[in-house]
C-alpha positions as CSV (number, residue, x, y, z in Angstrom):
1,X,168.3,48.5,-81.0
2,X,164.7,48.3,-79.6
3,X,166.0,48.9,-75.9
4,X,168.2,51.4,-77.0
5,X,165.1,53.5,-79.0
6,X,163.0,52.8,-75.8
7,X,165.9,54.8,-73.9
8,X,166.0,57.7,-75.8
9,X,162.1,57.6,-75.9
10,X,161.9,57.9,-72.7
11,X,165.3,59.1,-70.9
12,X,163.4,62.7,-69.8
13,X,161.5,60.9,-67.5
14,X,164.3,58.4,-66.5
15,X,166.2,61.6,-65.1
16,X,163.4,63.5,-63.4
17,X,163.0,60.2,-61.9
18,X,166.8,59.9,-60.7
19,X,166.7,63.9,-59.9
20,X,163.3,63.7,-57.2
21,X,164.9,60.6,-55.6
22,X,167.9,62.6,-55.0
23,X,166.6,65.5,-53.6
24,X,164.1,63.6,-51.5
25,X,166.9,62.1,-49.7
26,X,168.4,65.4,-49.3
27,X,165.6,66.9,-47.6
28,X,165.1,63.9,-45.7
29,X,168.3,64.1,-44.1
30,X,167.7,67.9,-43.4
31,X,164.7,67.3,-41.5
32,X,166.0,64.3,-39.4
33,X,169.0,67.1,-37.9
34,X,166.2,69.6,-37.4
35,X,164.2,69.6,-34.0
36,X,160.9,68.2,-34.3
37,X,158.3,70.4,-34.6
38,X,154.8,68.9,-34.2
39,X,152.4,71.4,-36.4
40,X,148.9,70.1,-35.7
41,X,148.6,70.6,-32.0
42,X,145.6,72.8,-31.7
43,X,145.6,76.5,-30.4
44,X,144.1,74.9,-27.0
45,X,146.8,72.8,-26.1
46,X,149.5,75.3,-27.2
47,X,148.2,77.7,-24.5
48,X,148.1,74.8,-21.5
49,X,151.6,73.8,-22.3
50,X,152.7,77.5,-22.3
51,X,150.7,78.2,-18.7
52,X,152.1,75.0,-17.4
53,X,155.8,76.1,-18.1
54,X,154.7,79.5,-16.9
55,X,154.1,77.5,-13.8
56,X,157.1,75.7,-13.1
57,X,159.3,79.2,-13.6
58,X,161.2,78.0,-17.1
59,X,161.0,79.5,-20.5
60,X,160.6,77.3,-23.5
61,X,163.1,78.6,-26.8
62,X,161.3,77.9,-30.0
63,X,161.2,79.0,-33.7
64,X,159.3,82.3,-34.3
65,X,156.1,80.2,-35.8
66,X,155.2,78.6,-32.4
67,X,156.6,75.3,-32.4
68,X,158.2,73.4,-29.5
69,X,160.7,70.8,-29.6
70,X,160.2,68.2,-27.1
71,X,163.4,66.1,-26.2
72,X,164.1,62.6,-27.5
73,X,165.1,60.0,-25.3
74,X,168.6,60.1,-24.1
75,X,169.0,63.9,-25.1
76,X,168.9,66.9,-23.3
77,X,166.2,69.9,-24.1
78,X,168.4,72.7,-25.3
79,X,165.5,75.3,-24.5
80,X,165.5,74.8,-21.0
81,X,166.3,77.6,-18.9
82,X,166.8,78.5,-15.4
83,X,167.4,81.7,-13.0
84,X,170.1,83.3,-11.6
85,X,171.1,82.5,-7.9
86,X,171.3,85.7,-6.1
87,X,173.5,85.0,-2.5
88,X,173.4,88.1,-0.2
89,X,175.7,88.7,2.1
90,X,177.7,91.1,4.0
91,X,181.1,92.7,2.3
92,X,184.4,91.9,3.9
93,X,188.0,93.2,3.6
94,X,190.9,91.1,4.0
95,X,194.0,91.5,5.9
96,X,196.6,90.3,7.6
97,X,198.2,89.5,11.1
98,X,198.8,87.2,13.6
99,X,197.9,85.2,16.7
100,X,199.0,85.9,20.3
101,X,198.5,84.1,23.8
102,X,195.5,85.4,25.9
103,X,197.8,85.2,29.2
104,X,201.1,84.5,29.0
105,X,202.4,84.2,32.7
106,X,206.1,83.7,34.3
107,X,205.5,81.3,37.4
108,X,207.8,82.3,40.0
109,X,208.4,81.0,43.4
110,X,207.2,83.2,46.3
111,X,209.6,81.6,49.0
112,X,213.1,80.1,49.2
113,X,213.2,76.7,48.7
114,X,215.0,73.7,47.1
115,X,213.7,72.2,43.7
116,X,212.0,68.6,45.0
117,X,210.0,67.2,41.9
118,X,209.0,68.7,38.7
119,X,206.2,67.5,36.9
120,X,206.0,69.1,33.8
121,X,208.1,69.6,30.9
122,X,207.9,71.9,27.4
123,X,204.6,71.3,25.9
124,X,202.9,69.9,29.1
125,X,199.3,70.8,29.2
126,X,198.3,71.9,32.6
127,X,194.7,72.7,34.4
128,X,194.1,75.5,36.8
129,X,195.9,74.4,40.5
130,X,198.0,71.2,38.3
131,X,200.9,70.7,40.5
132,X,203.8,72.0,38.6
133,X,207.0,72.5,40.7
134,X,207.4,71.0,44.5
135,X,210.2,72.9,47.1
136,X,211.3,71.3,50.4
137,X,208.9,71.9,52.9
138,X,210.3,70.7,56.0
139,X,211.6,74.2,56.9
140,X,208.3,76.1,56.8
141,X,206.8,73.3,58.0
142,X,208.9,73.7,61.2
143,X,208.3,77.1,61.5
144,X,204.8,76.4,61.5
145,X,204.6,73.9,63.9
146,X,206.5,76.0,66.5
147,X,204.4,79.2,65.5
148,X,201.0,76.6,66.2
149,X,203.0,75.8,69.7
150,X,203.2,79.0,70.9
151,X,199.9,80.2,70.2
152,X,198.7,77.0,72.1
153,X,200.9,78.3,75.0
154,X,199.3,82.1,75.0
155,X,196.0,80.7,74.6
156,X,196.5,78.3,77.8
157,X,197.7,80.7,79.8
158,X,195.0,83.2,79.2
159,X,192.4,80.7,79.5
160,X,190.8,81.5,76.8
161,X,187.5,80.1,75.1
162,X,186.6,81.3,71.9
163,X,183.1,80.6,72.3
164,X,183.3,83.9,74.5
165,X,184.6,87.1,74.3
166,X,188.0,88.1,75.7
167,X,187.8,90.0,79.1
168,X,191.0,90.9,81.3
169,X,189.4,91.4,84.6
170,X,187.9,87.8,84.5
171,X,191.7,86.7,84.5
172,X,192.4,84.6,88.1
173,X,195.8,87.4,87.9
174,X,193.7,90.0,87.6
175,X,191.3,89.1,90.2
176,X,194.0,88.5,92.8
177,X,195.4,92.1,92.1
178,X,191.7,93.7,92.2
179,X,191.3,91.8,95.9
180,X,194.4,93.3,97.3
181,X,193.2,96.8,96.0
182,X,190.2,96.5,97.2
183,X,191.3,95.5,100.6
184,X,194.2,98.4,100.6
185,X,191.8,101.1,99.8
186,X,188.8,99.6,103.0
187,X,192.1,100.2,105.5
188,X,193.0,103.3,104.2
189,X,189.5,104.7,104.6
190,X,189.6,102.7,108.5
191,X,193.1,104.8,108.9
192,X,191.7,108.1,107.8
193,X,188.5,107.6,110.0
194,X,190.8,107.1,112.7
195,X,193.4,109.5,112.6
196,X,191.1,112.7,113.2
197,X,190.5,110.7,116.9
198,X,194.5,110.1,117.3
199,X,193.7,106.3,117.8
200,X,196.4,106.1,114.9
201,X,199.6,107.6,114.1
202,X,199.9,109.3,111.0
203,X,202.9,107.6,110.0
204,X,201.1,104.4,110.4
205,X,198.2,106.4,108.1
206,X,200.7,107.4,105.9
207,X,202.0,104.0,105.2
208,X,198.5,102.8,104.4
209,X,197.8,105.2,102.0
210,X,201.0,104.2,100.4
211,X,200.2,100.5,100.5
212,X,197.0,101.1,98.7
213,X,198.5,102.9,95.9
214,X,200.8,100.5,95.1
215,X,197.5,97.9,95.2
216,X,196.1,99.7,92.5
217,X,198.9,100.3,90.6
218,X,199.8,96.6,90.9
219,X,196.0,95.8,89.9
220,X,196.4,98.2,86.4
221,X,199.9,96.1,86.2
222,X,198.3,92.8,86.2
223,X,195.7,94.4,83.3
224,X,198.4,95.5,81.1
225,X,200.4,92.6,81.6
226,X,196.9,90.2,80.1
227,X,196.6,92.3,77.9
228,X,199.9,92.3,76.3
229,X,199.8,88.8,76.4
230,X,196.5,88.4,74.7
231,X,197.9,90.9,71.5
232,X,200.9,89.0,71.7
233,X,198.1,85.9,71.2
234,X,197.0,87.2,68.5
235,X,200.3,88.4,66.9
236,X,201.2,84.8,66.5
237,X,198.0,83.7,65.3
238,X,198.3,86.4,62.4
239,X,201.7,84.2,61.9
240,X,200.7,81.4,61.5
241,X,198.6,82.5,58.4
242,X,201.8,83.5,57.3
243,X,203.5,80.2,57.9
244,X,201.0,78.2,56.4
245,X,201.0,80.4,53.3
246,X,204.9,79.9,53.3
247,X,204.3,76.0,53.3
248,X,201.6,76.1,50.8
249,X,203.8,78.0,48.6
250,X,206.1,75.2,48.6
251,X,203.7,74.1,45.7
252,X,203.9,76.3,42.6
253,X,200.7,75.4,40.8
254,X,199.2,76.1,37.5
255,X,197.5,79.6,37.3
256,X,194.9,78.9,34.5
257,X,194.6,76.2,31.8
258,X,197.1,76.3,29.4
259,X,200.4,75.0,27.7
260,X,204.2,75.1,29.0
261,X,206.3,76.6,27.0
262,X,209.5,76.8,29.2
263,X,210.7,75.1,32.2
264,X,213.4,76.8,33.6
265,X,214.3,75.0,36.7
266,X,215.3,71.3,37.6
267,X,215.6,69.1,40.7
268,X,218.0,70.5,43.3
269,X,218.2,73.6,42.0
270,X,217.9,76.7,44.5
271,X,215.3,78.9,44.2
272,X,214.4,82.4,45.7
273,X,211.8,84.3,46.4
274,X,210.2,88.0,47.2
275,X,211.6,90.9,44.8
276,X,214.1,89.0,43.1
277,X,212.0,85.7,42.2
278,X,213.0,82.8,40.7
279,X,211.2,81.8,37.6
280,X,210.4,78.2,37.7
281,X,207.7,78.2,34.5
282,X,206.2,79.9,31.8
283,X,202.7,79.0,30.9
284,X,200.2,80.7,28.3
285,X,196.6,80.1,28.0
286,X,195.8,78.9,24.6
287,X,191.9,79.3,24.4
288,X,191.2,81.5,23.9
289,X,193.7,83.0,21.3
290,X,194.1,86.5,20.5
291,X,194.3,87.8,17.0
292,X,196.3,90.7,16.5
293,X,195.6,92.7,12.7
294,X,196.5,95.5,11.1
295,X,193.5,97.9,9.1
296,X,194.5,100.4,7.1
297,X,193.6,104.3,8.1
298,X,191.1,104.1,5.0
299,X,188.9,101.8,6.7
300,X,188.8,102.5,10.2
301,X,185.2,103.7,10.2
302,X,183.7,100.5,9.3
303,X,185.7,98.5,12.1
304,X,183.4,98.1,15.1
305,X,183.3,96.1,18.4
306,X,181.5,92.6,17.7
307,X,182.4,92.3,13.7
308,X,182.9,89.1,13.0
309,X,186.3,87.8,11.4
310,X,186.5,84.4,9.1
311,X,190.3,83.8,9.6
312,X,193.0,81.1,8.1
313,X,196.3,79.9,8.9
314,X,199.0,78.5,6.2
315,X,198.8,75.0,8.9
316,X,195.3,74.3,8.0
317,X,194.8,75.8,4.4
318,X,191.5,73.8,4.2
319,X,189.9,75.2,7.4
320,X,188.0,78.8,8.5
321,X,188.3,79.8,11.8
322,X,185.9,82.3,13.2
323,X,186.3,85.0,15.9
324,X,184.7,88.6,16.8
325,X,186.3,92.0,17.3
326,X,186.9,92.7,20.8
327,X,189.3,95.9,21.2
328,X,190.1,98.6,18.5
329,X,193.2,100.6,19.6
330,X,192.7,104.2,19.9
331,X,195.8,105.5,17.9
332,X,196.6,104.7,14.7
333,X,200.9,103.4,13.9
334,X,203.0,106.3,13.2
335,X,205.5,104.2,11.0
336,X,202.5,102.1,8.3
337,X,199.7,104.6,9.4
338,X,197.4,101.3,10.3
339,X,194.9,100.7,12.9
340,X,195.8,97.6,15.5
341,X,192.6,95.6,16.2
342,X,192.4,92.2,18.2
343,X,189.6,89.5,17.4
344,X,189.1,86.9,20.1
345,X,188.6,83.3,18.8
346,X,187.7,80.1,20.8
347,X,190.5,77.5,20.8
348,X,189.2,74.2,22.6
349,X,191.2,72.2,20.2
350,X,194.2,73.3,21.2
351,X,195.2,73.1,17.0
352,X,196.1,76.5,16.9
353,X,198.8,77.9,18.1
354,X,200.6,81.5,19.4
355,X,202.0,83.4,16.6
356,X,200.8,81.8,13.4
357,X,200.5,84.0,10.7
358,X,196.8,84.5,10.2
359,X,194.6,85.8,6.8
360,X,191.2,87.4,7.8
361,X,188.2,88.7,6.1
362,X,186.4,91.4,8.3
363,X,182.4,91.1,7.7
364,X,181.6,94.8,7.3
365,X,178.5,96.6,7.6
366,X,177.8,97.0,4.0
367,X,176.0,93.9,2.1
368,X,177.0,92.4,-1.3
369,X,175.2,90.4,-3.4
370,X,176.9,87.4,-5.5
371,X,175.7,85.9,-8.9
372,X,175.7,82.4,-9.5
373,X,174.5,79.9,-12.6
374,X,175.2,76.6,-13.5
375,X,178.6,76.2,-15.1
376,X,176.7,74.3,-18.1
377,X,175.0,77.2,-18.8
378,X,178.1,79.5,-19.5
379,X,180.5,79.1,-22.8
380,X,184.2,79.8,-22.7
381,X,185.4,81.3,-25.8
382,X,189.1,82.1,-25.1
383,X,189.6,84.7,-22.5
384,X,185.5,85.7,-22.7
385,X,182.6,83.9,-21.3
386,X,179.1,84.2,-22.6
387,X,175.6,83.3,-20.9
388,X,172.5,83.3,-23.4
389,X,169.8,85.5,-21.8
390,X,166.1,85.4,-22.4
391,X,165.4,88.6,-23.2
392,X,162.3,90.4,-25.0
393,X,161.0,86.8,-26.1
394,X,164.4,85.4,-27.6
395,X,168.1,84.1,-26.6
396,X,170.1,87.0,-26.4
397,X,174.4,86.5,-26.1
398,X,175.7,87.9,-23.2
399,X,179.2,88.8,-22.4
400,X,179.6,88.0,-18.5
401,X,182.6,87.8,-16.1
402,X,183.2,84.6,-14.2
403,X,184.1,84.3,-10.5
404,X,185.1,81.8,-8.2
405,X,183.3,78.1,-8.6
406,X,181.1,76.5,-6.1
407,X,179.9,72.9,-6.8
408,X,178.2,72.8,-10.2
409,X,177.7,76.9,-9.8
410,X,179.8,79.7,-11.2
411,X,180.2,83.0,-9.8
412,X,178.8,85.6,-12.1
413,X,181.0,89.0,-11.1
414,X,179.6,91.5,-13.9
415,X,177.2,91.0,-17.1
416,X,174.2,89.8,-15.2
417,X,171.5,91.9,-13.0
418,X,170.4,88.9,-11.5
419,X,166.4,88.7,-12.6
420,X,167.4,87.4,-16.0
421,X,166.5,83.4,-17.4
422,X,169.7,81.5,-18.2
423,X,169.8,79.2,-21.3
424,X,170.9,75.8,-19.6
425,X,172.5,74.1,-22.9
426,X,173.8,77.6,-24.7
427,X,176.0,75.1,-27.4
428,X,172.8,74.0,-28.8
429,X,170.9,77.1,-29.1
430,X,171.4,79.8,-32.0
431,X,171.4,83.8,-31.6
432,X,168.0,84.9,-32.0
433,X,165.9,82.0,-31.7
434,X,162.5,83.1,-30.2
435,X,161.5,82.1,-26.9
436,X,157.8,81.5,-25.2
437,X,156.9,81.7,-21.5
């Protein structure tokens, strides 16, 4: 009885008791979830911190009274913020087309001959002069030494030294036939002196006269004859160019670096040359590579000489290849109403190859800029993406659209202006909350 009278004495204070030790846990537990806010730094030290972050480019987020909220160990500030990565650079339109052979040649033979050796085959990759194809040489090579042995005769028998000049009258034939002239015309004058006195006959005169004509037309013989011979010298000299052309086209070489594609001959095998020429080989130079696209009639203002084109192939989907505009056709395709234009593009590889199908993106003249921020920093929310801006001192929501990913960057395409602060940790900040600088 005496502890139950004590109890309803004093069961008023009992339950204010019970009543404050509840709701001091409760408010306990409220302020432990809430960021800590330290309220006695002094008005000096407020200012410092807030020209220090000024410094280092960030914007602190607080509550509108001031406060900041440092981070606890193991946590990440959710004030932080950050700037937008603006990326300049030129605008580019894709399309499409395809790569072609710089040269493409069809080796023929430039004699007649008979197939000796071959020494390439599909695929073959072959230097400038590479011996590809052999004929039988041992006809020319006949020809030629007989052409070589009959200049040897001429040039015997006209004594010639071609350390000097060619002169006919120096000839030991021509020299013979100038001394019998010579003499025929001294007794023709004797004759003529004499006949006036009649201490000669004129039939004997006569005669003389005649013999000394045929002299000099004997002497003008003996030029012509030299003379033939020495063109006919030189005739056979110009030959045996020609012969040893014939023998050094026994060899069909390589006309530039490149690849074989087809071989079209094989040992034994006639060949023929001149207008109806065999082809032995079909080589195409494979660096560089031409690219052949197609621009459509709307932009065939902004294509100029010396662009630059960032290409890919469906064989390396992981590499860029580069090249640079080099001709722009003048007429534009009846049938699509396109623009042809060929980029040239270094191949020293040798991984790409003639008549891949090729994707470029023409740099143009105009520049574009690109938008990136951390992907931490945006917030999917079903088919939308927001950003939280710092904007006129608080964290602002703003609706953006995402672009392609880089790394830990995301492509901002619309939303942002790109001068704005970005809210690193947008999950841990609330709509409103005031920001400092």
């Amino acid at each position: 009885m005496r502890w139950y009278s004590l109890y309803v004495r004093y069961r008023r204070w009992v339950l204010v008791a019970c009543f404050s030790l509840i709701g001091g846990a409760i408010l306990f537990l409220t302020l432990r979830n809430l960021p800590a806010r330290d309220l006695t730094k002094a008005a000096g030290e407020g200012s410092s911190s807030s020209a220090a972050a000024e410094r280092s480019g960030k914007a602190n987020l607080g509550y509108a009274n001031g406060g900041n909220s440092p981070e606890r160990p193991g946590q990440t500030d959710p004030y932080r913020t950050t700037g937008v990565e603006v990326v300049e650079h030129f605008k580019t339109l894709r399309v499409t087309g395809s790569l072609a052979a710089d040269e493409l040649s069809n080796v023929a033979s430039n004699v007649n001959g008979i197939v000796v050796e071959v020494r390439v085959d599909r695929g073959s990759v072959v230097r400038r002069g590479d011996v590809m194809v052999q004929l039988d040489p041992t006809d020319p090579q006949n020809k030629l030494s007989e052409g070589m042995a009959l200049v040897e005769e001429l040039k015997a028998k006209l004594s010639l030294d071609e350390s000097k000049p060619f002169v006919a009258e120096e000839l030991p034939e021509v020299k013979l036939a100038k001394a019998a002239w010579d003499l025929a015309i001294s007794r023709r004058k004797r004759a003529e002196d004499l006949l006036p006195q009649k201490a000669i006959s004129l039939d004997d005169c006569e005669q003389i006269r005649a013999e000394s004509e045929i002299a000099e037309q004997r002497y003008q013989q003996a030029i012509l004859q030299v003379k033939q011979t020495y063109q006919s010298y030189k005739t056979n000299v110009a030959k045996l160019a020609a012969m040893r052309k014939a023998v050094a086209d026994t060899t069909i070489a390589a006309p530039f670096d490149g690849v074989v594609v087809e071989k079209h001959v094989a040992l034994g095998e006639q060949v023929t040359g001149g207008f109806i020429a065999s082809k032995v080989v079909t080589v195409v130079k494979t660096s560089p590579l031409r690219i052949s696209l197609t621009v459509p009639q709307q932009h065939i203002a902004r294509i100029k000489p010396g662009q630059k084109a960032i290409f890919q192939v469906d064989s390396f989907p992981e590499k860029k290849f580069a090249g640079e505009i080099r001709y722009i056709s003048p007429s534009v395709t009846s049938d699509t109403r396109s623009l042809v234009v060929e980029a040239i593009t270094p191949n020293a590889e040798g991984i790409l190859r003639p008549g891949l199908f090729v994707t470029a993106e023409l740099e143009l003249p105009e520049q574009h800029k690109q938008f990136f921020v951390p992907a931490a920093a945006v917030e999917k929310m079903g088919e939308s993406a927001r950003v939280f801006v710092v904007r006129e001192g608080g964290a602002r929501e703003q609706v953006v659209a995402l672009g392609k990913r880089k790394n830990d960057l995301i492509e901002i395409t619309a939303g942002l202006q790109g001068n704005e602060r970005i809210v690193c940790n947008p999950a841990q900040v609330r709509e409103g909350a005031q920001a400092r600088k």
